[in-house]
C-alpha positions as CSV (number, residue, x, y, z in Angstrom):
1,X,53.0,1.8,-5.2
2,X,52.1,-2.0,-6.3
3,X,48.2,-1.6,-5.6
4,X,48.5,1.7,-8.1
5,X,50.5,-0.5,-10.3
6,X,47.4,-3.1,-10.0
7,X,45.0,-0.2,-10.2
8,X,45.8,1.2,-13.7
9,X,46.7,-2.4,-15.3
10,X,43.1,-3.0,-14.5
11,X,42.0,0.0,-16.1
12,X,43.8,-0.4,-19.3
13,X,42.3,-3.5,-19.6
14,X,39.0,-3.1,-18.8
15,X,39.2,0.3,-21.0
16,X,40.9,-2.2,-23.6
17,X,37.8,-4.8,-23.0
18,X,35.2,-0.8,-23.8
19,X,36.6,0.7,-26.6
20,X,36.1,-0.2,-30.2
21,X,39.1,-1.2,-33.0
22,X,37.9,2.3,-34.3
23,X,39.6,3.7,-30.9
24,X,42.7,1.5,-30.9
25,X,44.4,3.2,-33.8
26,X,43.6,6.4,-31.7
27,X,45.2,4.7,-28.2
28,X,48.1,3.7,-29.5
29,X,48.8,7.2,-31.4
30,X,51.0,8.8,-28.9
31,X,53.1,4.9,-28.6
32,X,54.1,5.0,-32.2
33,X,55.0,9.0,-31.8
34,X,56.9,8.2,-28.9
35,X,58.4,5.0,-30.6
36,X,59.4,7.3,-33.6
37,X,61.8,9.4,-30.8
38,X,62.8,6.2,-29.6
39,X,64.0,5.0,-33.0
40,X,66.3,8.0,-33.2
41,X,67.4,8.2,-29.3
42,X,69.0,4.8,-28.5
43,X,67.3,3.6,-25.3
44,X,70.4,4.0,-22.5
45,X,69.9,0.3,-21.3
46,X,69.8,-1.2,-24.7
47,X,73.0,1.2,-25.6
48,X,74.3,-0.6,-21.9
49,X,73.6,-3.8,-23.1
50,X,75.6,-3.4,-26.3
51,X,78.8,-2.1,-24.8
52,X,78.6,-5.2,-22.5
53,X,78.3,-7.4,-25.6
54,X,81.6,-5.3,-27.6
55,X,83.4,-5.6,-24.2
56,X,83.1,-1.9,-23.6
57,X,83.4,-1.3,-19.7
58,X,79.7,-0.6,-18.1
59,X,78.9,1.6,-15.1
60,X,78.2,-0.6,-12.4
61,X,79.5,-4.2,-13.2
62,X,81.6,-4.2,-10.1
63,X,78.4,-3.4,-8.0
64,X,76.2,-6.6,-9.7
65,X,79.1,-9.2,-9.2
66,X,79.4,-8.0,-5.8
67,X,75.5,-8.3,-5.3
68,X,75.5,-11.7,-6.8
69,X,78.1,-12.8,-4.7
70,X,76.5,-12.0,-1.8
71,X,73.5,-14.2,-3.2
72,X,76.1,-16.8,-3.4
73,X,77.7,-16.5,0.7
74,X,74.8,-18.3,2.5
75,X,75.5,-16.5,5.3
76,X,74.4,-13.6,4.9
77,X,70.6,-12.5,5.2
78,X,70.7,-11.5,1.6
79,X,71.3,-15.1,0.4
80,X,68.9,-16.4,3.2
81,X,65.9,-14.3,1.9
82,X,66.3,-15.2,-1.5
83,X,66.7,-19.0,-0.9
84,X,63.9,-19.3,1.1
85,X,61.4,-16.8,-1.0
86,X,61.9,-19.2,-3.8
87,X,61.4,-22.2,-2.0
88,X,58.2,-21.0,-0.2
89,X,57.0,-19.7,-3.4
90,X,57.5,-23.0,-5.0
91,X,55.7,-24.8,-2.3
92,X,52.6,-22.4,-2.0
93,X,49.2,-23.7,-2.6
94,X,49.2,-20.2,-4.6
95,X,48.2,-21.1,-8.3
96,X,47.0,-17.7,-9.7
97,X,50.0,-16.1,-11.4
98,X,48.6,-12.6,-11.0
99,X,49.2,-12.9,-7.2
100,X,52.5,-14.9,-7.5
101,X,53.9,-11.7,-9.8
102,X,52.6,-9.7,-7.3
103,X,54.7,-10.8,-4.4
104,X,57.4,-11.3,-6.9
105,X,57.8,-7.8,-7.5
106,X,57.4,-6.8,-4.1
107,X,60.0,-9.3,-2.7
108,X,62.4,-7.8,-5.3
109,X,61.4,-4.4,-4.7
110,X,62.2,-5.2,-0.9
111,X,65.3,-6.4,-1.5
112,X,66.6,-3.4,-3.1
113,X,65.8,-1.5,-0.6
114,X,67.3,-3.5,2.0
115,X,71.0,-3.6,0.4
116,X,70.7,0.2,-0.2
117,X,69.6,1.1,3.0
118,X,71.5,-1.2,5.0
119,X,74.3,-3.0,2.9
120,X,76.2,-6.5,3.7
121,X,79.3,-7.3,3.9
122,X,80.7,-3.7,2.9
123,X,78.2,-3.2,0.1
124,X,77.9,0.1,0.5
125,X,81.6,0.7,0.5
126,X,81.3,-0.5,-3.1
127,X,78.3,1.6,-3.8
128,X,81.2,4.7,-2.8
129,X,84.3,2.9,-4.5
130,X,82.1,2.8,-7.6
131,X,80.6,6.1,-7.5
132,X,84.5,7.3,-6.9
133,X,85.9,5.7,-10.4
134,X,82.8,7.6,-12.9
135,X,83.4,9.4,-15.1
136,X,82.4,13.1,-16.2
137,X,79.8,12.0,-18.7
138,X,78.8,8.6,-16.4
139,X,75.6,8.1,-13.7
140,X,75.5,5.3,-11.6
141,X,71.6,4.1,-11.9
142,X,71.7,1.7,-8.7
143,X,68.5,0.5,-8.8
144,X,68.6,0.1,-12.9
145,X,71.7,-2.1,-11.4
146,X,70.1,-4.0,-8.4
147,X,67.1,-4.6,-10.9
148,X,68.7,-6.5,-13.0
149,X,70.4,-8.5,-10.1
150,X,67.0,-9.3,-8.7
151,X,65.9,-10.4,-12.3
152,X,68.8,-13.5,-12.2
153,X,68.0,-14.2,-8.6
154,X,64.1,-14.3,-8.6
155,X,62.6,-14.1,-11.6
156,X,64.8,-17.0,-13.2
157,X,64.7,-19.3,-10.5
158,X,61.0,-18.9,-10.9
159,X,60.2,-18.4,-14.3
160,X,59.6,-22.9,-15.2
161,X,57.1,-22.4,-12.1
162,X,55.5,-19.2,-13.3
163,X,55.0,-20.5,-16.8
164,X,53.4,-23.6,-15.6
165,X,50.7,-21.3,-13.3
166,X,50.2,-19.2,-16.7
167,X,49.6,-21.9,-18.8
168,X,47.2,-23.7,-16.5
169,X,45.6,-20.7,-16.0
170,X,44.9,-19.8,-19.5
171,X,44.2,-23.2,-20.6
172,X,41.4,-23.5,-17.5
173,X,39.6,-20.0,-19.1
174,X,40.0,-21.2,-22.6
175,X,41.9,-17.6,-23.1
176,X,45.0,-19.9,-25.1
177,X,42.6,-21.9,-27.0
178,X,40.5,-18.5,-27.8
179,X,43.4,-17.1,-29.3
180,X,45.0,-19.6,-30.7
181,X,41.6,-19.9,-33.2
182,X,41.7,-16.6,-34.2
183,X,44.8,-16.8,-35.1
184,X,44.4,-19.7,-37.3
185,X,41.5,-17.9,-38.5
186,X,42.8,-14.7,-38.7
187,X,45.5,-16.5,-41.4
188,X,42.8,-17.6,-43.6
189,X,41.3,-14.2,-44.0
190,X,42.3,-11.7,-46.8
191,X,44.5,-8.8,-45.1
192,X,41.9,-6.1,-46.2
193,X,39.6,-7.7,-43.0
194,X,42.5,-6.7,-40.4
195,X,41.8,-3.2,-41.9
196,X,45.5,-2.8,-43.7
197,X,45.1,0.0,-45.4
198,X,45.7,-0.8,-49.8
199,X,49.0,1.7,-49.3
200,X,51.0,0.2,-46.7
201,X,53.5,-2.4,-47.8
202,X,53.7,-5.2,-45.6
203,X,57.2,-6.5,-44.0
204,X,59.6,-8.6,-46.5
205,X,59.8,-12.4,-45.7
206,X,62.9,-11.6,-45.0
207,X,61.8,-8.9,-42.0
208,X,59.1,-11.5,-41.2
209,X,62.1,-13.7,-40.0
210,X,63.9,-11.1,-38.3
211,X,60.8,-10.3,-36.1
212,X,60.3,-14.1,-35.7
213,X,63.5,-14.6,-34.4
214,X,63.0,-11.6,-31.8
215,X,59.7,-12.8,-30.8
216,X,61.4,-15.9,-30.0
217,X,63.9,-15.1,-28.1
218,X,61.6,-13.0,-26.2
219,X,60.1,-15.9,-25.3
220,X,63.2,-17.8,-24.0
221,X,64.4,-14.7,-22.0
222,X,63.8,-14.9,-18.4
223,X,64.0,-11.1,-17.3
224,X,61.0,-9.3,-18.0
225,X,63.2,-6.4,-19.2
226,X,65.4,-8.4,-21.7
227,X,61.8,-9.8,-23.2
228,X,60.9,-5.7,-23.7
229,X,64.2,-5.3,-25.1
230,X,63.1,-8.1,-27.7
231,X,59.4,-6.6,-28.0
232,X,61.1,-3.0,-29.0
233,X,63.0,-4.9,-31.6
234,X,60.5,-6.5,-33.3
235,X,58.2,-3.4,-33.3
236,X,61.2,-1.5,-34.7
237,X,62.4,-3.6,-37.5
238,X,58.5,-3.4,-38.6
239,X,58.5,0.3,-38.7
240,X,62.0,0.0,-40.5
241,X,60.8,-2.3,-43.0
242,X,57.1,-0.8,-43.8
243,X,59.7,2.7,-44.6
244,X,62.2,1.0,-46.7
245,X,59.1,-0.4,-48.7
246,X,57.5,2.7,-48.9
247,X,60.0,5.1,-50.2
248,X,58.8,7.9,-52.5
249,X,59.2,9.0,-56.0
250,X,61.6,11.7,-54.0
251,X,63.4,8.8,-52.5
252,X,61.7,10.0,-48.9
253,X,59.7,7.0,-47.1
254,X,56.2,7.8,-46.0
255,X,55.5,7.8,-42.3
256,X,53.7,5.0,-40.5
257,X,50.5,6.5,-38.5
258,X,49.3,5.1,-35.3
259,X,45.8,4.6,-36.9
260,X,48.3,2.2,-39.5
261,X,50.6,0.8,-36.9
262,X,48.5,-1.4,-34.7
263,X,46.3,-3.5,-37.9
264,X,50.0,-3.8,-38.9
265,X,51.2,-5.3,-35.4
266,X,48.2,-7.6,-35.8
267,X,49.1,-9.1,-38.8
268,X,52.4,-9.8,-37.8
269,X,51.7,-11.7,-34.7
270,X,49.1,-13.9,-37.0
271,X,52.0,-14.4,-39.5
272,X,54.5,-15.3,-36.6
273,X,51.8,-17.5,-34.9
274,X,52.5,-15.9,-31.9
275,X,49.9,-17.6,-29.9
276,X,51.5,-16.9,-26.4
277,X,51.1,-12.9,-27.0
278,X,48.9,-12.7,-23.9
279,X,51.1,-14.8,-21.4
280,X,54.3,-12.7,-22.3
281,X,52.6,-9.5,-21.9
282,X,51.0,-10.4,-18.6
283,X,54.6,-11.6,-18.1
284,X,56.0,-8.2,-18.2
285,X,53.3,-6.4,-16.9
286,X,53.6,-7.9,-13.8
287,X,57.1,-8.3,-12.5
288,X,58.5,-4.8,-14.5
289,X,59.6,-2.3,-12.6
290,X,56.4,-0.1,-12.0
291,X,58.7,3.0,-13.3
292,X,58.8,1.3,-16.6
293,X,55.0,0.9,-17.0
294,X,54.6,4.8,-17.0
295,X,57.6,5.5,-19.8
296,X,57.5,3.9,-23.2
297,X,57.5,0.5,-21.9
298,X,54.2,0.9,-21.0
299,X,53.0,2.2,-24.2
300,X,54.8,-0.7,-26.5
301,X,53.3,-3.1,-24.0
302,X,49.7,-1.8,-24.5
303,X,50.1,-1.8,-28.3
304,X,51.1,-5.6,-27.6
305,X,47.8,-6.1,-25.2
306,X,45.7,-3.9,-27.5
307,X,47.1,-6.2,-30.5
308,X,46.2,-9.6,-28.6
309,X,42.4,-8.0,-27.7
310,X,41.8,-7.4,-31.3
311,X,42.7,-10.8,-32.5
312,X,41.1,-12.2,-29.6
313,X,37.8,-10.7,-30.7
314,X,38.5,-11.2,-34.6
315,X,36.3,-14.0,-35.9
316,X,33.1,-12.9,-33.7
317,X,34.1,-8.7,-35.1
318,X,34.2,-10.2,-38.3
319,X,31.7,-12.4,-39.1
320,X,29.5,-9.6,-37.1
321,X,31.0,-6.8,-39.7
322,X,30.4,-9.6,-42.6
323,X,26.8,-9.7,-41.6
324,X,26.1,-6.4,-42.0
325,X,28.2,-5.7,-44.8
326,X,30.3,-3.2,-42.5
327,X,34.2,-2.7,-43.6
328,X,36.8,-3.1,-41.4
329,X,38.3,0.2,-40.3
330,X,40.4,1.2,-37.5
């Protein structure tokens, strides 16, 4: 599975590396389309998450306190593995974050399959107790379940060490500095050079803020899952903004393209100063659930990568296009 995984992230980005801007409104066509049904079909973790947060009772809440105990009881080989995966990787000469996500995601894959195959400490009778109390209109998503356990266990524990590797990573290649200058640069410029078409209406300050405050609490969350939660916010209150700007004469908006959305997506990361776009995605792309990477999650996150590839390339696409009098288009 994980070498496929690393297969077709390589592919998107060297096709990401190939392609013109022309061809990035045309690669992210079928994202927005499928971001549109997304809009009106609340996403069934996101509705999870908001029945946890009204105190609503959630399928499985008994089976991830009973998990994170078991994290907690040092006895058992559950705990053992966990403790000393974190402590090895935290020791480990290893300093390229690719290959630490790597063996992240296969330790946590690994231990899934280890409580569900063989259980501790009556976990499976708990599995059965649970699976016994649903509901006619409830499904028990175990691994959805042990996922999210593994997130708290691993990834948080790891996530000061993992940002560290990123950061001294991307500040040996120069990628931070790179686009941390076009940003700046990319602010100075007039919007008509990040090929914004004259009839789309930009976000409100006001939706500006919103998205800010997203994109900053992506950055703060620790589960690669929560942080796409957060990205699938601040890509929705965009498109919900752009339509209540551009309602009709008929008091109908007008629809947001895909050949519209990503110049858009662009501007907003320059206005937000989101200068650590490429770390967060690399973030996600490496330690979610490979299963995510071939649904929507997979498309929002290569908008975000096709986004940070554009402005990474800006200044030299510009002053090339300025040269020779060429207007942006995408």
């Amino acid at each position: 599975i994980f070498p496929a995984t690393t297969k077709m992230k390589l592919g998107q980005t060297l096709r990401l590396c190939k392609i013109t801007l022309i061809k990035f409104g045309r690669c992210v066509r079928q994202s927005v389309i499928r971001f549109l049904r997304f809009c009106s079909h609340s996403a069934p973790r996101l509705q999870a998450l908001r029945n946890r947060e009204n105190g609503c009772r959630t399928v499985g809440t008994a089976i991830r306190q009973y998990a994170l105990d078991l994290a907690q009881d040092k006895s058992t080989t559950f705990a053992q593995n966990i403790d000393n995966f974190i402590a090895c990787t935290c020791e480990s000469k290893e300093v390229n974050p690719q290959v630490v996500m790597r063996n992240m995601r296969q330790f946590m894959s690994g231990m899934k399959n280890y409580l569900v195959k063989h259980g501790e400490k009556g976990f499976d009778k708990e599995v059965e107790r649970e699976r016994n109390h649903l509901r006619s209109t409830e499904f028990l998503n175990l691994d959805a379940i042990l996922e999210g356990v593994l997130h708290r266990l691993v990834v948080r524990p790891l996530k000061c060490h993992l940002q560290k590797l990123f950061l001294d990573h991307y500040t040996k290649t120069g990628a931070i500095r790179l686009l941390a200058d076009n940003i700046q640069y990319a602010s100075t410029r007039p919007i008509s050079e990040l090929a914004i078409k004259p009839k789309i209406m930009l976000p409100s300050e006001s939706a500006l803020q919103t998205i800010s405050h997203y994109l900053i609490r992506l950055q703060a969350a620790d589960s690669p899952l929560e942080k796409l939660e957060y990205l699938l916010a601040a890509i929705a209150t965009i498109f919900n903004s752009v339509k209540t700007s551009q309602l009709t004469g008929s008091g109908r908006s007008l629809t947001l393209g895909a050949d519209d959305f990503l110049p858009l997506f662009v501007w907003v990361l320059v206005k937000t100063n989101f200068i650590a776009a490429e770390i967060e995605a690399e973030y996600m792309w490496g330690l979610l659930h490979p299963s995510l990477l071939s649904g929507e999650g997979g498309y929002y996150l290569t908008t975000l990568s096709s986004a940070v590839h554009v402005l990474k390339n800006f200044k030299e696409s510009s002053e090339e296009n300025n040269k020779n009098h060429i207007k942006p288009d995408i």
